[in-house]
MIKOLVEX-920005 format. One record per residue: residue number from 1; z negated, x, y of N, C-alpha, C, O, CB in turn. Coordinates in nm, 4 decimals. Glycine has a CB too. Layout:
<recs>
+-----+----------+----------+----------+----------+----------+----------+----------+----------+----------+----------+----------+----------+----------+----------+----------+
| num |     n_zz |     n_xx |     n_yy |    ca_zz |    ca_xx |    ca_yy |     c_zz |     c_xx |     c_yy |     o_zz |     o_xx |     o_yy |    cb_zz |    cb_xx |    cb_yy |
+-----+----------+----------+----------+----------+----------+----------+----------+----------+----------+----------+----------+----------+----------+----------+----------+
| NUM |        Z |        X |        Y |        Z |        X |        Y |        Z |        X |        Y |        Z |        X |        Y |        Z |        X |        Y |
...
+-----+----------+----------+----------+----------+----------+----------+----------+----------+----------+----------+----------+----------+----------+----------+----------+
</recs>
This chain:
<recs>
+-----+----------+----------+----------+----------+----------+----------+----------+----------+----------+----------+----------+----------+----------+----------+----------+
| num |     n_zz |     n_xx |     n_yy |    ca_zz |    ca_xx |    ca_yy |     c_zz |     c_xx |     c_yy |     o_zz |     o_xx |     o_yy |    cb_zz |    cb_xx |    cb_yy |
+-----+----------+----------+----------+----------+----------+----------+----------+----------+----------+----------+----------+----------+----------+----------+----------+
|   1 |   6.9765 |  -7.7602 |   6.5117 |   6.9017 |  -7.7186 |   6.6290 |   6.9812 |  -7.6138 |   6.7076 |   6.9970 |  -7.6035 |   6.8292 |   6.7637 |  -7.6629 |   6.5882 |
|   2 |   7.0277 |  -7.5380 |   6.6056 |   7.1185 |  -7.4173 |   6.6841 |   7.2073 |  -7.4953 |   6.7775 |   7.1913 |  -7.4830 |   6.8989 |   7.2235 |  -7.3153 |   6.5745 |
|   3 |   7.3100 |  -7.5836 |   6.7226 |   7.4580 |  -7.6630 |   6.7632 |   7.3893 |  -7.7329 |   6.8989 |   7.4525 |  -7.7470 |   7.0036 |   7.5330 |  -7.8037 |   6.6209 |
|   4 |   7.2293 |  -7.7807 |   6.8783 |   7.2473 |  -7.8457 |   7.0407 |   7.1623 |  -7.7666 |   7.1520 |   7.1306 |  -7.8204 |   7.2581 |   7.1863 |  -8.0175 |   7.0488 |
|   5 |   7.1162 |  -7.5888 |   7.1076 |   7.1224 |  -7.5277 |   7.2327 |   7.2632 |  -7.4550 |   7.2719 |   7.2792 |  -7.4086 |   7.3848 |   7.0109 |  -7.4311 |   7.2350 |
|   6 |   7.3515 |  -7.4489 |   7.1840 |   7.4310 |  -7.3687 |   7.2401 |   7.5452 |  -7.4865 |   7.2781 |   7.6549 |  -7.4363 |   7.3029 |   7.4706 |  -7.2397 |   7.1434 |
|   7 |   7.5408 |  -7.6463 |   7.2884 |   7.5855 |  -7.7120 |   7.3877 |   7.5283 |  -7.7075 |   7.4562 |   7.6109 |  -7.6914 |   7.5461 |   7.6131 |  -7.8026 |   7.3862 |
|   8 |   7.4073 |  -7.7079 |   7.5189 |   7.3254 |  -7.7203 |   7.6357 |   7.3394 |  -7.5927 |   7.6842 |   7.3671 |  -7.6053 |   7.8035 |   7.1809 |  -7.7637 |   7.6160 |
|   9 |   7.3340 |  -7.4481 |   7.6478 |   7.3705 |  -7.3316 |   7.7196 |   7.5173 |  -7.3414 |   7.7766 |   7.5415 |  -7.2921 |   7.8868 |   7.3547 |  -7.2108 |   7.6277 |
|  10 |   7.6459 |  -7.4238 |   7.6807 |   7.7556 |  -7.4366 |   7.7566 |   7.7901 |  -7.5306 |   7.8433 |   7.9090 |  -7.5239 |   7.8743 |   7.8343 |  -7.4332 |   7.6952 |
|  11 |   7.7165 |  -7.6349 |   7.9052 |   7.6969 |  -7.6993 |   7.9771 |   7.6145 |  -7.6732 |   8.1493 |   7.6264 |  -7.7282 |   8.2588 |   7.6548 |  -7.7648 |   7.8909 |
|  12 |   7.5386 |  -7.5700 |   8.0996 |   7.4837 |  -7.4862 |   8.2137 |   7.5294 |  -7.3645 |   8.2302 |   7.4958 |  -7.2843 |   8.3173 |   7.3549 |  -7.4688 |   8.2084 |
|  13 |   7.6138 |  -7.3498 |   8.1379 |   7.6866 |  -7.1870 |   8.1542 |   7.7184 |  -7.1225 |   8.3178 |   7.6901 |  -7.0098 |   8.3585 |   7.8598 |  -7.1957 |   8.0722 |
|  14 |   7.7945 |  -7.2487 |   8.4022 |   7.7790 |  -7.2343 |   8.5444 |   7.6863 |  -7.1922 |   8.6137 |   7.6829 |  -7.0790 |   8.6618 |   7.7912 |  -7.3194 |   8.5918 |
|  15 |   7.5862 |  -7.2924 |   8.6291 |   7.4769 |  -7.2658 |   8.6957 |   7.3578 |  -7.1271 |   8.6974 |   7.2851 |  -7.0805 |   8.7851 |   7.4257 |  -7.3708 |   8.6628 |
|  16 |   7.3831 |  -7.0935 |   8.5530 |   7.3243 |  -6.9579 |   8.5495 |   7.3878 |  -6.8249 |   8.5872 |   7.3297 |  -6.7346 |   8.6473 |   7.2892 |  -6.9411 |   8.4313 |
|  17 |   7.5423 |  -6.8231 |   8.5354 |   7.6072 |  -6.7565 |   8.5654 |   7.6436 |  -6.7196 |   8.7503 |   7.6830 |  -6.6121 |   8.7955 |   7.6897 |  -6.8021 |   8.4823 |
|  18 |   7.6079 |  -6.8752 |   8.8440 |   7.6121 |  -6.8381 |   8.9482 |   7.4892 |  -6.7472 |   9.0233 |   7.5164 |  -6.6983 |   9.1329 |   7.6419 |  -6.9425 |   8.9955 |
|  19 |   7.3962 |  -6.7314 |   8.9833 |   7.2929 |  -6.6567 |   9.0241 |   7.3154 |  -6.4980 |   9.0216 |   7.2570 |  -6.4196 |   9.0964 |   7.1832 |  -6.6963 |   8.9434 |
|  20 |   7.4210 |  -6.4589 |   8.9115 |   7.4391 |  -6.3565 |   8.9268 |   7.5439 |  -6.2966 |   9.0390 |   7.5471 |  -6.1798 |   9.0776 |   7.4543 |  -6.3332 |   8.8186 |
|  21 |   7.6464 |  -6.4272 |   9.0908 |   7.7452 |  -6.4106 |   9.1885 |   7.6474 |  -6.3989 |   9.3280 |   7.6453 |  -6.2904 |   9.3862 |   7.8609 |  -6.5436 |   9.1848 |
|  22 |   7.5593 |  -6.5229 |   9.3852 |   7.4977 |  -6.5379 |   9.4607 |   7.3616 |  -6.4963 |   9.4888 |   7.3169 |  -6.5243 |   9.6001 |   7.5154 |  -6.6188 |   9.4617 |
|  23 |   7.2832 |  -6.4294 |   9.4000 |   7.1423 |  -6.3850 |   9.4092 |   7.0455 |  -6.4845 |   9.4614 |   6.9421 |  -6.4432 |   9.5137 |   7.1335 |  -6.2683 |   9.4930 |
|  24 |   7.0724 |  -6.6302 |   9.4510 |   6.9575 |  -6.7307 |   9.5421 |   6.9087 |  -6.8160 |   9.3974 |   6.9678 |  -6.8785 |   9.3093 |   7.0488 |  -6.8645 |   9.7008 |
|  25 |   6.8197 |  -6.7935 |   9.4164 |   6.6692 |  -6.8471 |   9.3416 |   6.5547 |  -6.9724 |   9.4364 |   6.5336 |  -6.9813 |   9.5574 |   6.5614 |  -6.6768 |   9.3219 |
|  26 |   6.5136 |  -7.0340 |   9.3485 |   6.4276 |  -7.1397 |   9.4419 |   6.3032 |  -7.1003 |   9.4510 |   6.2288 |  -7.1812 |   9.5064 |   6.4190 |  -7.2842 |   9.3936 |
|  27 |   6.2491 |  -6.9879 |   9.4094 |   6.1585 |  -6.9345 |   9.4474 |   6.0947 |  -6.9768 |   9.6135 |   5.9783 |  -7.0148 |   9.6254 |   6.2025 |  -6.8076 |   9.4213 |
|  28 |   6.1572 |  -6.9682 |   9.6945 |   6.1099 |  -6.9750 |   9.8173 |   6.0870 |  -7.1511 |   9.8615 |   6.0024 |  -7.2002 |   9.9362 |   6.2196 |  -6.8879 |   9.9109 |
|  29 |   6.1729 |  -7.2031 |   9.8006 |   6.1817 |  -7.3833 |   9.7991 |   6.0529 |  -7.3708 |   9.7614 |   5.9730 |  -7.3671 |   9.8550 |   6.2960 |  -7.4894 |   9.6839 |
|  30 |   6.0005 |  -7.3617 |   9.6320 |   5.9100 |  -7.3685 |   9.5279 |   5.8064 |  -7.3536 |   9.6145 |   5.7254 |  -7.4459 |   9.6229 |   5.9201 |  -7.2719 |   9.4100 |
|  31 |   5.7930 |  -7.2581 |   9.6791 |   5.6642 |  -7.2034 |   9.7547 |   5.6678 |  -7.2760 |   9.8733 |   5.5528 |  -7.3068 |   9.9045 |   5.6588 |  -7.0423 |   9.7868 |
|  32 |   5.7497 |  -7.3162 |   9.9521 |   5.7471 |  -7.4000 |  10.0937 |   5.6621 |  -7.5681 |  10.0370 |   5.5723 |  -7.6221 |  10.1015 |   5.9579 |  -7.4278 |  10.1659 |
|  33 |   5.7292 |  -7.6305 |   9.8851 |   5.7271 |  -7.7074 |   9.8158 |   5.5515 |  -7.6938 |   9.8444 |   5.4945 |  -7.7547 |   9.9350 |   5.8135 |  -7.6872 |   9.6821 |
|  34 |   5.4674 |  -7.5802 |   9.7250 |   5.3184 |  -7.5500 |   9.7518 |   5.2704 |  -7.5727 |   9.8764 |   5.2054 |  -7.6767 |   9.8871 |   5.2851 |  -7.4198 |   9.7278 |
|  35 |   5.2848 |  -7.4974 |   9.9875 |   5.2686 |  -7.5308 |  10.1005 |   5.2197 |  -7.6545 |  10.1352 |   5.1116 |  -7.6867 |  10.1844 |   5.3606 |  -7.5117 |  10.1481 |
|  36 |   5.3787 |  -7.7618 |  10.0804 |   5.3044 |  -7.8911 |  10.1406 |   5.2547 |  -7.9677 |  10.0710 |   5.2115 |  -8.0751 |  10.1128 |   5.3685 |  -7.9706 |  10.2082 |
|  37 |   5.2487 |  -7.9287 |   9.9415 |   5.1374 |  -8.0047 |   9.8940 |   5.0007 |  -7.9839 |   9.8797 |   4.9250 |  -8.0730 |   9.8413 |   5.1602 |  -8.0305 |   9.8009 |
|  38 |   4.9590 |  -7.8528 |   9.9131 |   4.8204 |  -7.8160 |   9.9816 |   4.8116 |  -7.8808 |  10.1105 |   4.7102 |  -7.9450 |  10.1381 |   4.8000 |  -7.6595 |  10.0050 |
|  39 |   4.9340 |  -7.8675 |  10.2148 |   4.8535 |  -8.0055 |  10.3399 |   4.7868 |  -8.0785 |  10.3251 |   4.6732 |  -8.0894 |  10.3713 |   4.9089 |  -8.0999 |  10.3995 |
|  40 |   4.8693 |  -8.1755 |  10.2258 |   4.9020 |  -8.3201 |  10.2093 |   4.7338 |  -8.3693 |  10.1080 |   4.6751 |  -8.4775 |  10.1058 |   5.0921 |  -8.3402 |  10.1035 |
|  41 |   4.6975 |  -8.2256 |  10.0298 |   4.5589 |  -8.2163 |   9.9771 |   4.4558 |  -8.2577 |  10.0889 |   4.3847 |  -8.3581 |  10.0938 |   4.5293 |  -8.0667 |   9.9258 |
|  42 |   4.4675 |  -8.1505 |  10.1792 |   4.3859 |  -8.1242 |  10.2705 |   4.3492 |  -8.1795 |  10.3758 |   4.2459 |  -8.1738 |  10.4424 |   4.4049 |  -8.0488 |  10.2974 |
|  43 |   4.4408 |  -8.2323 |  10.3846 |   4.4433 |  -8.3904 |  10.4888 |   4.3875 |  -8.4708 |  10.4570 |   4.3198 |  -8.5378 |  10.5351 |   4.5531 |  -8.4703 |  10.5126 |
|  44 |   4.3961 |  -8.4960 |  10.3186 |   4.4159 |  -8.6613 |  10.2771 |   4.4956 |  -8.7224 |  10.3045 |   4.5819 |  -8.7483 |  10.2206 |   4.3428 |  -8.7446 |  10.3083 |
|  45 |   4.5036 |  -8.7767 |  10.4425 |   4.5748 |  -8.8879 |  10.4632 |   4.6144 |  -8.9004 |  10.6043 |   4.5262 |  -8.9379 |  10.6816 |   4.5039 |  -8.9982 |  10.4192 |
|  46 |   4.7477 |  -8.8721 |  10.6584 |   4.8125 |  -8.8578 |  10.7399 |   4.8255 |  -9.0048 |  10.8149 |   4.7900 |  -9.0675 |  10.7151 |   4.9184 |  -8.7924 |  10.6891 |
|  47 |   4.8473 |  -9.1022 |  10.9068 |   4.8683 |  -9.1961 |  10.8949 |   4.9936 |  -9.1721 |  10.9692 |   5.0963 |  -9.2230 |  10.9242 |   4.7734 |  -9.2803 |  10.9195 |
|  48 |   4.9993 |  -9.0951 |  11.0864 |   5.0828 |  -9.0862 |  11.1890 |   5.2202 |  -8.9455 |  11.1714 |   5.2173 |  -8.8234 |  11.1869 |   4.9709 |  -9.0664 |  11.3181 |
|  49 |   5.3395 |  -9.0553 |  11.1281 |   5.4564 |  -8.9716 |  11.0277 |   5.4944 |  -8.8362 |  11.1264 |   5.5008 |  -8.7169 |  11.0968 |   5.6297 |  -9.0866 |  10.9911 |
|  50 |   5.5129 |  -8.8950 |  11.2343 |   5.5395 |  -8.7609 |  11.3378 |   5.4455 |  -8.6613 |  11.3429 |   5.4820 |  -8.5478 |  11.3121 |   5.5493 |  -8.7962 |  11.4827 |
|  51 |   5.3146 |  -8.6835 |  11.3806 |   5.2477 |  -8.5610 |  11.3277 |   5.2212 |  -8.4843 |  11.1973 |   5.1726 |  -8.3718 |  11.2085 |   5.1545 |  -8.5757 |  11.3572 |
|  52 |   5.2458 |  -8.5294 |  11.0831 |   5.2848 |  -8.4547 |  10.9702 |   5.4033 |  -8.4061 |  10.9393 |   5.4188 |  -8.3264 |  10.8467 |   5.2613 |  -8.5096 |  10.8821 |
|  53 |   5.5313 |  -8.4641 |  11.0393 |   5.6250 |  -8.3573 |  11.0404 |   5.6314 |  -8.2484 |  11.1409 |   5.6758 |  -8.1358 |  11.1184 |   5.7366 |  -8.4103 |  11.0422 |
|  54 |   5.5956 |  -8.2801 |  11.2249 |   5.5224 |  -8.1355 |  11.3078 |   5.4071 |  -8.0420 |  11.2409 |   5.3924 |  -7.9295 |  11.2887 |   5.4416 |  -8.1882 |  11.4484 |
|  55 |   5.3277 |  -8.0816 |  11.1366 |   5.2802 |  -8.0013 |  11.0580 |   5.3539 |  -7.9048 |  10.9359 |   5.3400 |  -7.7861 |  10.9064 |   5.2003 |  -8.0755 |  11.0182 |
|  56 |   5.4210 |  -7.9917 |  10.8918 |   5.4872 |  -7.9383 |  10.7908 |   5.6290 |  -7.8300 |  10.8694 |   5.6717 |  -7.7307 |  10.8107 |   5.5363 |  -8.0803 |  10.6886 |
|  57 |   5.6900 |  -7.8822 |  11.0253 |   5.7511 |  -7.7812 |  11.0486 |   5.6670 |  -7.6725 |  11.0903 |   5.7198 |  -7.5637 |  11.0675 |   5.8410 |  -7.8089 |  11.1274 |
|  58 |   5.5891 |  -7.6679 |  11.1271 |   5.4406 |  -7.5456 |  11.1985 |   5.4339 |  -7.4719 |  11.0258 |   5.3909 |  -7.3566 |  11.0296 |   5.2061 |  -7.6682 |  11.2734 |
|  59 |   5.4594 |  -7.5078 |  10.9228 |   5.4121 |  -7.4553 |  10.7948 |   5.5529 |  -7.3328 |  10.7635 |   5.5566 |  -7.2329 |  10.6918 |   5.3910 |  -7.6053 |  10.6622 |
|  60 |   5.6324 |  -7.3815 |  10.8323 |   5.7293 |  -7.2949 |  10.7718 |   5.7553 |  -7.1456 |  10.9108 |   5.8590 |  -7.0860 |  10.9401 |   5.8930 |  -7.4141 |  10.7334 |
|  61 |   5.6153 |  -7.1298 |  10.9658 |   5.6065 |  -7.0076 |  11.0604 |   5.4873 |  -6.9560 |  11.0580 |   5.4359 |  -6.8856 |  11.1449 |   5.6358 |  -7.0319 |  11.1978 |
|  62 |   5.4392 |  -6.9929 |  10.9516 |   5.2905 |  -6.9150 |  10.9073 |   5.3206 |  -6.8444 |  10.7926 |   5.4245 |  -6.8622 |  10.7291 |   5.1560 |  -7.0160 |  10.8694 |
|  63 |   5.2073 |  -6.7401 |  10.7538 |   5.2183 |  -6.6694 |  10.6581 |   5.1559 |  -6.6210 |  10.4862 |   5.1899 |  -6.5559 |  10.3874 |   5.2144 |  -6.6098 |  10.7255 |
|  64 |   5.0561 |  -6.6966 |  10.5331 |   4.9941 |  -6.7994 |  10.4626 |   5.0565 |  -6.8455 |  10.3066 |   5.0028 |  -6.9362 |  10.2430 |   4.9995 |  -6.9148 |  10.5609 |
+-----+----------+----------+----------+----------+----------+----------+----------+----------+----------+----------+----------+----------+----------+----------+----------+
</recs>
């Protein structure tokens, strides 16, 4: 069990290690992510694609 986290920690060794170079986290993805899937709740059912991408861009200037 040990031998296959510490391949899997050296296999991601990058990716973690870059967070400390770059400070970016998906935190904010994550939450834009929530966002639209509370629309997409709240709607129901969109039929018309252009107006749900004008919703979803209107989502990313609220505060909400």
């Amino acid at each position: 069990m040990l031998v296959k986290v510490a391949e899997w920690l050296t296999g991601v060794k990058s990716n973690i290690l870059n967070w400390f170079d770059y400070k970016i986290s998906s935190e904010k993805l994550e939450a834009f992510n929530g966002k639209i899937r509370k629309l997409l709740k709240n709607t129901c059912v969109l039929r018309d694609e252009e107006y749900l991408f004008l919703r979803i861009q209107n989502l990313m200037y609220t505060k909400t």
